[in-house]
C-alpha positions as CSV (number, residue, x, y, z in Angstrom):
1,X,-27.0,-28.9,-16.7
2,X,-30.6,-28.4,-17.2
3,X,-32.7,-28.3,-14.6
4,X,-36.0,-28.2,-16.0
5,X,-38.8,-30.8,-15.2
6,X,-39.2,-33.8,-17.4
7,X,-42.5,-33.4,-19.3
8,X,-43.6,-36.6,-17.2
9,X,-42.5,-35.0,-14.1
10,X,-44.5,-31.6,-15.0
11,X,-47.5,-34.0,-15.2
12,X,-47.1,-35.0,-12.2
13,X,-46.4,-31.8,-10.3
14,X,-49.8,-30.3,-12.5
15,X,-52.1,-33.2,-11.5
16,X,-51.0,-33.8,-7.8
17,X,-51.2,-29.7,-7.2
18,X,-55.3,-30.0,-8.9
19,X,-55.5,-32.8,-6.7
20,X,-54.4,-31.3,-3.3
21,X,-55.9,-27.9,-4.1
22,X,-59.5,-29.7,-4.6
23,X,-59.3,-31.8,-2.3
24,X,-57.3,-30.5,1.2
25,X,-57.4,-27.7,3.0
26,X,-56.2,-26.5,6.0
27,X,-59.8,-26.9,7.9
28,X,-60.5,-30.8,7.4
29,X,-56.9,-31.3,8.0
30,X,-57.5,-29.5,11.5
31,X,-60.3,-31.9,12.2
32,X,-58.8,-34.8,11.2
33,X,-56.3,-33.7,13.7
34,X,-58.7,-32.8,16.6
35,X,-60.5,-36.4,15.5
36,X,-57.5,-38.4,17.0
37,X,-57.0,-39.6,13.0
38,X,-53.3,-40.1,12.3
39,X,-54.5,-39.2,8.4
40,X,-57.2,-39.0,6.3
41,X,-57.5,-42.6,4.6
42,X,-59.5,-40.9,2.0
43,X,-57.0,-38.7,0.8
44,X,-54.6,-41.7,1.0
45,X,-56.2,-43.8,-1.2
46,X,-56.3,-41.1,-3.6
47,X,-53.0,-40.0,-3.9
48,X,-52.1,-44.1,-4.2
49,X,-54.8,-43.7,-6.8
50,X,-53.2,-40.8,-9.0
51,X,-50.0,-42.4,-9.0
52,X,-48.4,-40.3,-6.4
53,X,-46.7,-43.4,-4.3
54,X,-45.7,-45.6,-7.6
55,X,-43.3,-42.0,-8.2
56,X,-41.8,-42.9,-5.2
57,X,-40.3,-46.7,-6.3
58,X,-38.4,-47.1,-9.4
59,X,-39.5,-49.2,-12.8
60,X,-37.4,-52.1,-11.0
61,X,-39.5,-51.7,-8.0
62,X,-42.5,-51.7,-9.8
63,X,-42.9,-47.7,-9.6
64,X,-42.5,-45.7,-12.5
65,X,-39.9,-42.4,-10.7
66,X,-38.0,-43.4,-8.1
67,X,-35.4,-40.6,-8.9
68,X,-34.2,-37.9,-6.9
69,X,-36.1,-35.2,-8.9
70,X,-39.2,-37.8,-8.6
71,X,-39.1,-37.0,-5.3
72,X,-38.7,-33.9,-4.8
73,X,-41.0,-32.6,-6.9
74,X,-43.8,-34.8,-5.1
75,X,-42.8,-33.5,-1.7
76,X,-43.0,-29.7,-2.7
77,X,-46.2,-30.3,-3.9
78,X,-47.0,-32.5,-0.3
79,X,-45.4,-29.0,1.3
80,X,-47.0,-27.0,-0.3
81,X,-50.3,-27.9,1.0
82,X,-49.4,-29.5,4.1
83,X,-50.3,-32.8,3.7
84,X,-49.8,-35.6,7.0
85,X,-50.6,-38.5,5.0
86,X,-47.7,-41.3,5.6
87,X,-45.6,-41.2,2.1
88,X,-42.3,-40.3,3.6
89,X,-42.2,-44.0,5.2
90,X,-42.4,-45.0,1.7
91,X,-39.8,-43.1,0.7
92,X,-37.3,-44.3,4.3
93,X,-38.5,-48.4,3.3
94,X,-39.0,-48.8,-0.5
95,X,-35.6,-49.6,-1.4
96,X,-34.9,-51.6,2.1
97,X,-38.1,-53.8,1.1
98,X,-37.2,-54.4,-2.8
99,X,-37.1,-57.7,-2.6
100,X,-40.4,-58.3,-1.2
101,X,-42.1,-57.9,-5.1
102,X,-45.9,-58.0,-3.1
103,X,-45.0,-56.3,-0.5
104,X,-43.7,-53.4,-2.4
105,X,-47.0,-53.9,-4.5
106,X,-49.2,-53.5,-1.5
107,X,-47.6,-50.0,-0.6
108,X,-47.5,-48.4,-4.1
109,X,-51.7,-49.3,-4.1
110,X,-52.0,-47.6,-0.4
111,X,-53.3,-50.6,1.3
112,X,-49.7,-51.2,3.3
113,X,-47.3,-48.9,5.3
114,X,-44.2,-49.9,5.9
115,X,-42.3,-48.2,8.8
116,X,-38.7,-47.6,9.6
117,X,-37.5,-48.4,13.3
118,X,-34.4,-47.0,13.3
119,X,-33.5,-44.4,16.6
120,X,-32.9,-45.0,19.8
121,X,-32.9,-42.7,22.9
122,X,-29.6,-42.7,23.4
123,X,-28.8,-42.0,19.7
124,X,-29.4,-38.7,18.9
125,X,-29.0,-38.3,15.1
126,X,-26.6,-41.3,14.9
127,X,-27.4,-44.4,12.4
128,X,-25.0,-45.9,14.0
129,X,-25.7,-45.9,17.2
130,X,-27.6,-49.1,17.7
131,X,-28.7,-51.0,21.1
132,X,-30.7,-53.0,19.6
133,X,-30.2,-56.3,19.0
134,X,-30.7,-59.6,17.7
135,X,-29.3,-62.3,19.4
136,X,-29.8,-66.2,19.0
137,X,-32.5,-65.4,17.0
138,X,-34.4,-62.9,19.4
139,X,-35.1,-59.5,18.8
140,X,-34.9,-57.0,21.5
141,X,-34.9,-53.2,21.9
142,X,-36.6,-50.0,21.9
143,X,-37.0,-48.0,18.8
144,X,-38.3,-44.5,19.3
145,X,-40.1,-41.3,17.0
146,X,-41.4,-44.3,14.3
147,X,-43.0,-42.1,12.1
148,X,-46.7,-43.8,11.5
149,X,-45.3,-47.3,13.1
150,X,-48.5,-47.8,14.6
151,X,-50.5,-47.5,11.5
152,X,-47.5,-49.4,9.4
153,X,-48.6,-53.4,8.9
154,X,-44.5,-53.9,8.6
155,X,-41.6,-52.5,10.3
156,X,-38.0,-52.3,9.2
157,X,-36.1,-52.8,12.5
158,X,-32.6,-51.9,12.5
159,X,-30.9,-53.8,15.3
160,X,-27.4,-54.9,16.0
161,X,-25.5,-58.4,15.4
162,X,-22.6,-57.9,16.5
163,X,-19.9,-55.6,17.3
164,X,-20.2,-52.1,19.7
165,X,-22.8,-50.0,20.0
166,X,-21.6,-47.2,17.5
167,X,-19.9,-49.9,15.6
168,X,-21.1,-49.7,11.5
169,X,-20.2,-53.4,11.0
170,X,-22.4,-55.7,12.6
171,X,-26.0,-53.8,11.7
172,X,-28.9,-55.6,10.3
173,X,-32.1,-54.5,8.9
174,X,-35.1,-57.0,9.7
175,X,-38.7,-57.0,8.3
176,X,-40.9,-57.2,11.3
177,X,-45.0,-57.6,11.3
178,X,-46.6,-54.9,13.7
179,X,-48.5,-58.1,15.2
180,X,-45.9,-60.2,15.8
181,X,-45.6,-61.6,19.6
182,X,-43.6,-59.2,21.8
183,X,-44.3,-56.4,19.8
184,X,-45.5,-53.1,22.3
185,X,-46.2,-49.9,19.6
186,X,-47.3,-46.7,21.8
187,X,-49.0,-44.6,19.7
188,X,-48.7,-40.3,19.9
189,X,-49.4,-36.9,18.0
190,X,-46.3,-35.2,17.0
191,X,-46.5,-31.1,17.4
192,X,-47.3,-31.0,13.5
193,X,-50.3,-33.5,13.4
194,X,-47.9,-36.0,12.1
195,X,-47.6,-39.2,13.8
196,X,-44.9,-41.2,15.7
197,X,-45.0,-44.2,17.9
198,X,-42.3,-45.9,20.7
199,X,-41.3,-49.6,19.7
200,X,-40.5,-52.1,22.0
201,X,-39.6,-55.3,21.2
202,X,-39.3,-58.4,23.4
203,X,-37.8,-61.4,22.7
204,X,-39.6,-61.1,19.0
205,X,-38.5,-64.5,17.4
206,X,-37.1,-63.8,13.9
207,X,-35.7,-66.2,11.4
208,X,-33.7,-65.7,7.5
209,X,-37.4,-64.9,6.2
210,X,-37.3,-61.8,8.4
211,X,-33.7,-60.5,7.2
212,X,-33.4,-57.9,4.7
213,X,-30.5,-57.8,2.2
214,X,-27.8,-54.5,3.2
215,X,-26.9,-53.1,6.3
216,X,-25.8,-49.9,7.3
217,X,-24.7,-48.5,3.8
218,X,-28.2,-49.7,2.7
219,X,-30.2,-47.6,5.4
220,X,-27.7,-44.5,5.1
221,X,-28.7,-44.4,1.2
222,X,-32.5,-45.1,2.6
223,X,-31.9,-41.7,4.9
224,X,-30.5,-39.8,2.0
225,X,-33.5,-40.5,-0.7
226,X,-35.6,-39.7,3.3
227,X,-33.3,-36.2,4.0
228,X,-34.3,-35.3,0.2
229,X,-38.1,-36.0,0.6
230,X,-38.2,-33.9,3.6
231,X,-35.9,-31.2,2.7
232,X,-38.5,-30.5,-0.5
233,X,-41.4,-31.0,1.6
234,X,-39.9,-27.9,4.2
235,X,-39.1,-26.1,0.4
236,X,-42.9,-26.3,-0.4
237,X,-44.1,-25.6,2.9
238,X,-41.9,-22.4,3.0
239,X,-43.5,-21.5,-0.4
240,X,-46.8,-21.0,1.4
241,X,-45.4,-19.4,4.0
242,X,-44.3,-16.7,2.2
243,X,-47.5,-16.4,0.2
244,X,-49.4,-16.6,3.4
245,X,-47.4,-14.0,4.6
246,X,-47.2,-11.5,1.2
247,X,-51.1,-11.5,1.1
248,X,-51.3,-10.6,4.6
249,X,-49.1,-7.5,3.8
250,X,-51.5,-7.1,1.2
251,X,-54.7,-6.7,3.3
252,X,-53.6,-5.5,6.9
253,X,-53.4,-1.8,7.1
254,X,-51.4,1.0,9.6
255,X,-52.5,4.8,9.0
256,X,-54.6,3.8,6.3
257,X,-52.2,1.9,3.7
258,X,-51.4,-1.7,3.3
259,X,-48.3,-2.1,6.0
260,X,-46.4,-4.3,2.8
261,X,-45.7,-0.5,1.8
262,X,-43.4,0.1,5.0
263,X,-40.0,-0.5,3.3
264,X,-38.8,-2.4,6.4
265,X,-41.4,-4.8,5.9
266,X,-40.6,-4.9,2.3
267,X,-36.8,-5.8,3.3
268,X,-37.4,-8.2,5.8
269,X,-39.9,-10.1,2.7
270,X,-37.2,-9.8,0.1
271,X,-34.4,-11.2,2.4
272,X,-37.4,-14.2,2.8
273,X,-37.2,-14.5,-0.8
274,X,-33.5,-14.7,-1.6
275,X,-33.3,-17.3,1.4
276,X,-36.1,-19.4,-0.2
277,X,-34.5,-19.8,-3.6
278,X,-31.1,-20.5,-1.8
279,X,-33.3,-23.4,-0.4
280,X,-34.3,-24.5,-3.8
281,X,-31.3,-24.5,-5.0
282,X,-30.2,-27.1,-2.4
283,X,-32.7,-29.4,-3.3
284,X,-31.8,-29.6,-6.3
285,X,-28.2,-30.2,-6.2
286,X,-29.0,-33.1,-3.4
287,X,-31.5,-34.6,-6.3
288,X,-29.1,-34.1,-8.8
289,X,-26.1,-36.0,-6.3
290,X,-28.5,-38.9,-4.9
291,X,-26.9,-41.7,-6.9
292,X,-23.5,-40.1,-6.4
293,X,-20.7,-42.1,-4.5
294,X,-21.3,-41.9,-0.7
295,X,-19.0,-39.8,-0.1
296,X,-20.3,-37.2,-2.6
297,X,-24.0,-37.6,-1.6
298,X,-23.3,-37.3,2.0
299,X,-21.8,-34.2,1.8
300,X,-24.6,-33.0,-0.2
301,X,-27.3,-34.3,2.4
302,X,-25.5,-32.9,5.4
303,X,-25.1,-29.4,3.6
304,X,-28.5,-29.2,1.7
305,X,-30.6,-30.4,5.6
306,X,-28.5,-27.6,7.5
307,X,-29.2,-25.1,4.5
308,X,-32.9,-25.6,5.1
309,X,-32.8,-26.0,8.5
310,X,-31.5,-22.7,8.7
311,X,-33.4,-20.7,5.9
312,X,-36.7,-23.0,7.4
313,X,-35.8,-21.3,10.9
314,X,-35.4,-17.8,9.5
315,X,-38.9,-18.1,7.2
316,X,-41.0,-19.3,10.3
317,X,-39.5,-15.9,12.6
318,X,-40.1,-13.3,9.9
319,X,-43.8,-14.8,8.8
320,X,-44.7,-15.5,12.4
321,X,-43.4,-11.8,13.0
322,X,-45.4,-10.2,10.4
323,X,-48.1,-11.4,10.6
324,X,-48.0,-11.0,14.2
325,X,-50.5,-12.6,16.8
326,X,-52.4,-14.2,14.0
327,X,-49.6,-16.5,12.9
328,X,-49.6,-18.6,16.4
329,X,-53.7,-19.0,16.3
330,X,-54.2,-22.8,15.2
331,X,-57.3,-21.2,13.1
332,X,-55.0,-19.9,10.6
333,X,-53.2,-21.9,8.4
334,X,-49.8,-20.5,8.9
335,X,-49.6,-21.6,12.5
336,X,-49.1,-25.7,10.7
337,X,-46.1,-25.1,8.6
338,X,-44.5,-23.3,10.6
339,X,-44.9,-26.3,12.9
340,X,-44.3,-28.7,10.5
341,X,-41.1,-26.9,8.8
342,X,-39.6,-26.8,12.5
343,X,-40.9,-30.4,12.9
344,X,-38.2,-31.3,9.5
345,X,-35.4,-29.8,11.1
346,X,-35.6,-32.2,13.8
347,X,-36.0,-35.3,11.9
348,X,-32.7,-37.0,10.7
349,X,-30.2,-34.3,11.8
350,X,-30.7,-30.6,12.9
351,X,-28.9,-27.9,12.1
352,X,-26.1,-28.4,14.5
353,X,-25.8,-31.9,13.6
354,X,-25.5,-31.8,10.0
355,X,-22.9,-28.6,10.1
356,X,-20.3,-31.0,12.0
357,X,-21.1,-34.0,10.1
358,X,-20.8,-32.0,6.8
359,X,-17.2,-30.6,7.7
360,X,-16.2,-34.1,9.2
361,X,-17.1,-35.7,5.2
362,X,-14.6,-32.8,4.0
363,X,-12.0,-33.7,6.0
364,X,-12.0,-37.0,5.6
């Protein structure tokens, strides 16, 4: 199998890596940060610009990508540099909201976000586990770590019909306006400048214009094409982590050499290395597997998020470590993705969770 980039995907990759290294850095993204902004519209509006959101949706959708190597190669790049702007709701929604043609429109031009509301408290990790629910045509529930629901125009509300609360049959997926009465959306800064929101919803009225076609098999393939954008986002972000890192060797000096001489040091980087392309190679075996059967892409989603969970966890420990002090200060760049690669280990499945669930798909 060959895994080199399309030429249109190496266009991509080239233009959106000028793009970000011209236009973001890690000190406006600090004061965007400290500013209370949830993202720099700016920056938005230009990525929507280049194109970067159309690679996201599929020539059906409207996009022109829309693949699982589309994808990933615009979340490296998105890693790479750090980036908190909200394309990773596009990536959770677009294929829930297909059949909203303007809708989808208004997303791939940056001027909507569309949010998924899918976890609840008592979930965990678990789709399944819905409270939830819409009954006699009311919605009601609490829907909590909404990434950018407070700056999303639309919600997609997963909420229960029918059936127990862990029960697969019986889940719904609604489209819900952010402004629609008995709507609550509580606003916060997640550790890695991203940002989430709590949902409440009271007695929302909804009616068939609200319903979205699928149900639970449609918002696990959602997750999946979402597991894949973040697992290439931590891939980038790890990439500049270990740059970060080999320049510092570089440049800080012990008894008057560079300390990237002590052959510990040197060990410890090369063991960072090999661990990285293991990463890589994860990604792309879940991009190559994304319209697999479920069974298959599954199994490749639960092994490829615990893969980077784990290589993500050992990157963070050995930059942090070598660097030393310097690597916590919120001055220095390293001190955000390390945050933010520990921030995708917690979204959709940790480490622990996707371990089990992996060797549960095997055995079943």
């Amino acid at each position: 199998m060959d895994f080199n980039l399309t030429e249109e995907r190496r266009m991509l990759q080239d233009t959106l890596s000028r793009f970000l290294a011209d236009k973001y850095d890690h000190d406006s993204r600090r004061k965007g940060i400290a500013s209370g902004r949830p993202f720099d519209p700016d920056i938005y509006a230009g990525l929507a610009e280049l194109g970067v959101l159309g690679a996201l949706f599929t020539e059906d959708q409207g996009g022109f990508g829309g693949m699982g190597f589309d994808l990933s190669v615009v979340f490296e790049e998105l890693g790479r540099a750090g980036v908190i702007e909200p394309l990773l709701p596009a990536v959770l929604t677009g294929s829930l909201i297909a059949d909203r043609t303007d809708l989808v429109e208004e997303v791939i031009a940056g001027e909507s976000i569309v949010a998924l509301a899918c976890t609840e408290s008592q979930a965990r990790y678990d789709l399944d586990n819905v409270e939830t629910s819409v009954v006699d045509g009311k919605l009601n529930g609490t829907k909590v770590h909404v990434l950018n629901g407070a700056q999303a125009s639309s919600l997609v509300v997963v909420a229960r019909e029918s059936g127990e609360t862990t029960d697969q049959d019986g889940i719904a997926l609604f489209l819900v306006p952010t402004d629609a009465t008995g709507v609550t959306i509580v606003d916060y800064t997640n550790n890695d400048g991203t940002s989430g929101a709590t949902v409440t919803f009271v007695d929302v009225a909804l009616d068939e214009t609200n319903r979205l076609p699928g149900g639970y098999a449609a918002l696990e393939a959602a997750v999946a094409r979402g597991v894949l954008a973040l697992s290439a986002e931590a891939l980038g972000a790890m990439e500049t982590a270990k740059a970060l890192t080999i320049e510092y060797l570089k440049e800080r000096k012990q008894f008057g050499i560079p300390i990237g001489k002590f052959q510990a040091l040197q060990h410890r980087m090369a063991d960072v290395l090999i661990e990285v392309e293991q990463g890589r190679s994860a990604v792309i075996n879940l991009a190559g597997h994304l319209e697999a059967d479920r069974t298959t892409r599954e199994r490749n989603v639960s092994a490829t998020k615990n893969l980077i969970g784990r290589v993500g966890a050992q990157v963070v420990e050995e930059s942090v470590q070598m660097h030393g002090g310097i690597g916590m200060t919120d001055e220095y760049a390293l001190s955000h993705f390390t945050r933010r690669i520990t921030m995708i280990d917690h979204w959709f499945g940790d480490v622990d969770h996707h371990l089990a669930r992996f060797i549960a798909l095997s055995a079943a």
